[in-house]
C-alpha positions in Angstrom: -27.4 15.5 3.4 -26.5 12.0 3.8 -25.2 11.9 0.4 -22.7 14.5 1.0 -21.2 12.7 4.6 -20.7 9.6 2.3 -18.8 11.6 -0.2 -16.7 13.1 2.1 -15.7 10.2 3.9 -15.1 8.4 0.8 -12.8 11.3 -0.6 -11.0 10.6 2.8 -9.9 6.9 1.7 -6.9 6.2 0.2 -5.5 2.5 -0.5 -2.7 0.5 -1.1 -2.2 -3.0 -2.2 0.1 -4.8 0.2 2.1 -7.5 -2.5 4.4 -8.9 0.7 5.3 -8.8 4.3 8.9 -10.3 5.1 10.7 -10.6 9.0 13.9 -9.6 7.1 14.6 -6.7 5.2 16.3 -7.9 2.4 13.7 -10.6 1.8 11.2 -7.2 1.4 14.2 -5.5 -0.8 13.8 -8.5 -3.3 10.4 -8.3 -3.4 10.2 -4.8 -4.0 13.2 -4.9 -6.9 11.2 -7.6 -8.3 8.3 -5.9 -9.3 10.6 -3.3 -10.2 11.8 -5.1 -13.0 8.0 -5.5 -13.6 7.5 -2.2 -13.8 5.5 -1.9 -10.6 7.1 1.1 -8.1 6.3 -0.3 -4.4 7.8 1.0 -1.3 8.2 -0.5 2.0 7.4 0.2 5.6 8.3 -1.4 9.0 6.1 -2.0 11.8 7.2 -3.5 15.4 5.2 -5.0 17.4 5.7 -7.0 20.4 9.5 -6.5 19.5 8.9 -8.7 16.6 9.5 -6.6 13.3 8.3 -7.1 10.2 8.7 -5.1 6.9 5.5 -4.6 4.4 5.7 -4.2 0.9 3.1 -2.2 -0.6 1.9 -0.8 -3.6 -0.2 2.8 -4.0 -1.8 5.0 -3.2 -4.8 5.1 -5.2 -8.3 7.2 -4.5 -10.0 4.5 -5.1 -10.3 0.6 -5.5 -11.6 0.8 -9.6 -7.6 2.6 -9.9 -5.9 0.0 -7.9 -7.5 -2.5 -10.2 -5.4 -3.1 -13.5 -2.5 -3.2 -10.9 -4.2 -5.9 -9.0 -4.8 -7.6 -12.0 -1.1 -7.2 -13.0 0.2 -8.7 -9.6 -2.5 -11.5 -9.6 -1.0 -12.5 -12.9 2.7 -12.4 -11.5 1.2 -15.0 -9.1 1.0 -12.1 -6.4 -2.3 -12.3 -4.7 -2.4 -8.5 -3.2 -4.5 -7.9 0.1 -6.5 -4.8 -0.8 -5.2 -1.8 2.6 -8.1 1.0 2.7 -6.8 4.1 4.9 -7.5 7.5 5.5 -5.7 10.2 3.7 -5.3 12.4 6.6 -3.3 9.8 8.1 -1.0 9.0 4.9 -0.3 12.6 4.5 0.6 13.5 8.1 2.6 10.5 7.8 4.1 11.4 4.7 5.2 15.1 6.2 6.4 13.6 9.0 8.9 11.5 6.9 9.8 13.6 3.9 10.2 17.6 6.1 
């Protein structure tokens, strides 16, 4: 039984690979059109805390770290050192259908 908890909790993850995080929007925007031209498609989400906010630039989702990994490698190589973001996927895809409804 133990093997089958693991699998399903490991089906649950999703991550991302966070390339930036900027205190000003366009700063994230050039990042973002950067790896654009790169042919990397990464989107960007704001977080506020303590009134203080601050814009991420990410890349994803993939199931699993192994499909993250040529990206990665990409990025590295763009002199991009990405910070590997493991969530759940019950929590990207209520996020998601709370955005796009």
């Amino acid at each position: 039984r133990p093997a089958d908890t693991s699998a399903a909790s490991k089906s649950d993850a999703i991550y991302f690979l966070q390339v930036g995080a900027f205190t000003k929007r366009a700063d994230a925007d050039a990042q973002k059109a950067n790896l654009a031209i790169q042919g990397i498609q990464a989107q960007l989400s704001e977080i506020t805390s303590d009134g203080n906010t601050l814009w991420r630039v990410r890349v994803g989702p993939y199931n699993s770290v192994d499909e993250s990994n040529s990206v990665r490698d990409k990025l590295s190589g763009m002199g991009i050192k990405p910070t590997l973001i493991k969530s759940s996927k019950s929590w990207f895809q209520l996020v998601k259908d709370l955005l796009f409804s």
